[in-house]
N, C-alpha and C positions, 0 to 999 in steps of 0.2 A: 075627574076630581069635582067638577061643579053638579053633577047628577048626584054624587055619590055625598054633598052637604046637603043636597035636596031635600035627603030620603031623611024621615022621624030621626030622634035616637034609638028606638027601639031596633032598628031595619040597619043602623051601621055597624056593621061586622068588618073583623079584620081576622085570614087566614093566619096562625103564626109559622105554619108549615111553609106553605110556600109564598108567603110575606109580602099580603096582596091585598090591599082594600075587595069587598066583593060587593057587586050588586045586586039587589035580587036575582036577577036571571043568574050569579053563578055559587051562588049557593049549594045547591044540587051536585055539583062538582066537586064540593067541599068537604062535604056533610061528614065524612069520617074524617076529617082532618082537626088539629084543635082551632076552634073557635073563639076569635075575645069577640062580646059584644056592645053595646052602648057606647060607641068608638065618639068623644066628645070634640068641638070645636077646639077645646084645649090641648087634647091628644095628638089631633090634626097641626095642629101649629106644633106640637116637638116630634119631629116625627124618628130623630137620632133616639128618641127614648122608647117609641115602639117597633123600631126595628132592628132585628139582631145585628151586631159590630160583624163584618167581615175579618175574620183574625186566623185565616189559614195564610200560613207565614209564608209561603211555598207560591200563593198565587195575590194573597191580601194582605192587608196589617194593617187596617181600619184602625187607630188608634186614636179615640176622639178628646178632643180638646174637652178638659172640665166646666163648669160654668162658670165660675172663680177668674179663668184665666180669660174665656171670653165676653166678661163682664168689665173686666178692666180695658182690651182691646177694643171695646165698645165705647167706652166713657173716654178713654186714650185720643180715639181717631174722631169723636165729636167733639171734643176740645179744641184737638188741631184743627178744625174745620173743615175733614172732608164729610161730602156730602154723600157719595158714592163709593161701595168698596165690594170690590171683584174676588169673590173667594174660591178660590183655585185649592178644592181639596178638605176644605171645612166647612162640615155641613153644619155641625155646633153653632158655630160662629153666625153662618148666614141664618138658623133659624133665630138666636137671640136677635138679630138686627131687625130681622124683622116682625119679632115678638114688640121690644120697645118701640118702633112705630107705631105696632097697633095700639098700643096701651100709652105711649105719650106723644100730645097731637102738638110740644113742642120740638119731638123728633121729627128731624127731615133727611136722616139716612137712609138710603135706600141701598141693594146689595144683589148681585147676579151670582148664581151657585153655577161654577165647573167642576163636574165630579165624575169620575169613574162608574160611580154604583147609579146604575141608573134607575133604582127602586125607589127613588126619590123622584121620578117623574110622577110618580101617583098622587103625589102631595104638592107638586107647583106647576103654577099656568107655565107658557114658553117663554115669557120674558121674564122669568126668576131662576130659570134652570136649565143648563144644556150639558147633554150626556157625551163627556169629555174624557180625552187619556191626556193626562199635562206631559208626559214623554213622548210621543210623537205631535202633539200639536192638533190632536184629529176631534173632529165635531162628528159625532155619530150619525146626527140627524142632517147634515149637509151644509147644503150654505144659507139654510134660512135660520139654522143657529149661529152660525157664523156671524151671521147680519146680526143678529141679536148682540150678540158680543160686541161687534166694532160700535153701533150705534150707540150700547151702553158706556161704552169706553169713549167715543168720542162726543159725549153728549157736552153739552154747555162748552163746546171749543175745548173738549178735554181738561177742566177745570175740573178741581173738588172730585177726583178718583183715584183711589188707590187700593194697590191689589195686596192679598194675604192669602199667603200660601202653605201647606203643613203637607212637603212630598212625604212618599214611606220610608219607612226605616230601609235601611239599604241599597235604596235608588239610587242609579246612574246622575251623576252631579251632570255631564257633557250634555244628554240631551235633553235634562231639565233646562238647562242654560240656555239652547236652542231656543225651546219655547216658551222663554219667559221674555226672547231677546223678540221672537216674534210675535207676544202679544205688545210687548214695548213698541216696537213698531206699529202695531194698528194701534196704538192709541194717539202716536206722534201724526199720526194720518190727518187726525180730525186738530191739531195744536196751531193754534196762531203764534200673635205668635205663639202644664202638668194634662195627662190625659184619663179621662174617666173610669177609662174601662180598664188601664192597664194597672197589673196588680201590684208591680216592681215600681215604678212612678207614679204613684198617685198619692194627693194631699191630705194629709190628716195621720192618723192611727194607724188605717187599715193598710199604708203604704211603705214600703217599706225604703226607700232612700229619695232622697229629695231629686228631682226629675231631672235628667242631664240637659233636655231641649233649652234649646238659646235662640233669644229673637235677635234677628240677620237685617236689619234694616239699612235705609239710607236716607232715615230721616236723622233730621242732624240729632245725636244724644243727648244735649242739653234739653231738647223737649219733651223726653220721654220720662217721664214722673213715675216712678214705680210705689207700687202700694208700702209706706212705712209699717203698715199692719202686719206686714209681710215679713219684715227684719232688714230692708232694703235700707241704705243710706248713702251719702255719697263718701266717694272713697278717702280723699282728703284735700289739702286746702288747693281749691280751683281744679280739682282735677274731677272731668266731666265721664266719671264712671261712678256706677255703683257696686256695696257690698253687701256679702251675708254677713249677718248680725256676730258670725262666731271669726270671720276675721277681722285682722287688725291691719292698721294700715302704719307700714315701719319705717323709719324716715329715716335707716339707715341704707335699708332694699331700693327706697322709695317706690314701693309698690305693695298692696294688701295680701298678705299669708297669716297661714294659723298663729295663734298665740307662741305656740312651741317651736316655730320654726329656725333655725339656724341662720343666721346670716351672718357669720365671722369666716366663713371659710375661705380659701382665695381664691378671686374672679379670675386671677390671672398668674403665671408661672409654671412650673412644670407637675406633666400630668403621673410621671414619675414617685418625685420624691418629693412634691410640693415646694420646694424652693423658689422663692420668687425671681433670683438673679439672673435665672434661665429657662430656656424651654425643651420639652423633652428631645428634642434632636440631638441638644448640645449636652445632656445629662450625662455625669462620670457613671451613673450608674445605669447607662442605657443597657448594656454588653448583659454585666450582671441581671436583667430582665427579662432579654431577651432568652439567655440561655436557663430561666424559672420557667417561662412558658414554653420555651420546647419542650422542654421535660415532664411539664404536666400534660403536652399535648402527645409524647412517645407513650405515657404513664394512660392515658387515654384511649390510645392505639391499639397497646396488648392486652389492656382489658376487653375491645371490641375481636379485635383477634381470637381470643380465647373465647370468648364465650360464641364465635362464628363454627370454632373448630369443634364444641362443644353439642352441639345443635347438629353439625353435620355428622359426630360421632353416631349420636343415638340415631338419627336417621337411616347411618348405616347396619347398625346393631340392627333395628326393627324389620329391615330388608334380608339381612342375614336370615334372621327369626322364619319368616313369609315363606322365606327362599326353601328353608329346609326342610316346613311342616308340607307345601308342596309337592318338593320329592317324594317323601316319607308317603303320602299319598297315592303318589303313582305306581312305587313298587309294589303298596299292598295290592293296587289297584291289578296290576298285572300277573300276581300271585294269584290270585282270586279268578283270575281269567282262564290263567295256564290250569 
């Protein structure tokens, strides 16, 4: 990386084939492949925007955080005062943290990237980056990344850090927990949260439903101020949640649903016939139920029955068919012989 800011702007080249800064010497290697050239200092500082998302669902699901949402998580965690934040899985995130250092010299954030993709070694020294699986725990590059990690976790007695983390869509909750439980631990050592790329969740026009992801914290809720620009408010009187702008908050639910929602039905009595004086065990009209649903589940049975017997008819018909143009063959075949 520090040879490769060395060289003019004319001389920085980036392969988009195989997603490689080049240096002179591997040019040559390249040459038929597509070329971007005048690769800028600015380019370099985002480098989620010049390198293709991992999105093979099957081994990836690179889905990156918007700028929107890690602009707020930036201004969020410099309010709260940390100083320090460990991102486990957001390369977004960690490159904005360290875009606003460079650009304001009243930031004193600083931020260590654990990532999978390790194509982003091209673009950070060793103590901004280590080539990580957040499901087994493992440092690719051994224990001098390792060391990188506790050091950054335990720096200032472990004060002013906290970690943020974006696992993949589908990942195992159990061995995430592992090791989120054993970087918690190497921090205790040193102790005296819409995404870009994706076409279904993303903000604005081009998206098409508002993003299911939810930030999972443990810092307490009252501190977490969400953008009113946004439709965010709080839910109702003292109550330390927030709303989307289209629900209402019903003070006969006591809790926030749509406008059209129901809330007169009964919380409680029988699941039956609705009467509140009993519950379904004790319902006159248990019996009478019971013997509706047999009947739709007999009435279910011989439809399955029938259409089994129907499937195994023609099967047999079609083997009949087989059965006969076979023969039919053999005796001409034997005719022909005699």
């Amino acid at each position: 990386y520090l040879k490769f800011i060395e060289l003019p702007l004319s001389q920085r080249k980036f392969c988009q084939r195989c997603q490689q800064l080049l240096l002179p010497d591997d040019e040559e290697k390249h040459r038929k492949h597509q070329i971007v050239g005048d690769i800028s200092i600015t380019q370099l500082k985002r480098p989620s925007q010049l390198l293709y998302p991992l999105e093979n669902k099957k081994t990836n699901a690179q889905y990156l955080f918007a700028d929107r949402s890690c602009l707020f998580l930036v201004d969020l965690l410099s309010t709260l005062g940390f100083r320090r934040v460990l991102c486990v899985g957001t390369p977004r995130l960690h490159e904005l943290i360290r875009l606003k250092a460079s650009g304001d010299k009243k930031s004193n954030i600083k931020s260590l990237l654990l990532d999978i993709d390790f194509r982003y070694s091209q673009f950070y020294m060793e103590d901004s980056f280590c080539h990580y699986n957040m499901f087994n725990h493992h440092f690719f590059d051994g224990k001098a990344a390792l060391e990188v990690c506790r050091t950054f976790l335990q720096k200032d007695k472990g004060e002013g850090v906290i970690m943020v983390t974006d696992p993949p869509f589908g990942g195992l909750v159990e061995p995430l927990a592992v090791t989120f439980k054993k970087l918690i631990a190497m921090w205790k050592e040193g102790q005296s949260q819409d995404y870009d790329n994706h076409a279904l969740y993303k903000h604005g026009k081009t998206g098409r439903k508002q993003s299911p992801v939810r930030i999972f914290t443990n810092i307490p809720p009252n501190k977490i101020i969400l953008p009113i620009e946004e439709g965010y408010r709080m839910a109702g009187n003292g109550v330390i949640a927030f709303s989307a702008k289209t629900w209402i908050h019903c003070n006969i639910c006591n809790h926030c649903a749509l406008p059209d929602h129901s809330c007169n039905g009964p919380k409680d009595g029988c699941f039956i016939c609705g009467e509140l004086d009993h519950k379904r065990s004790t319902c006159p009209n248990i019996f009478t139920s019971k013997k509706v649903n047999k009947a739709v589940r007999k009435q279910k049975q011989r439809k399955s029955n029938k259409m089994k017997m129907e499937t195994t008819k023609g099967q047999s018909m079609n083997h009949t068919t087989v059965t006969g143009k076979k023969k039919r063959r053999e005796r001409a075949h034997q005719y022909l012989c005699s």
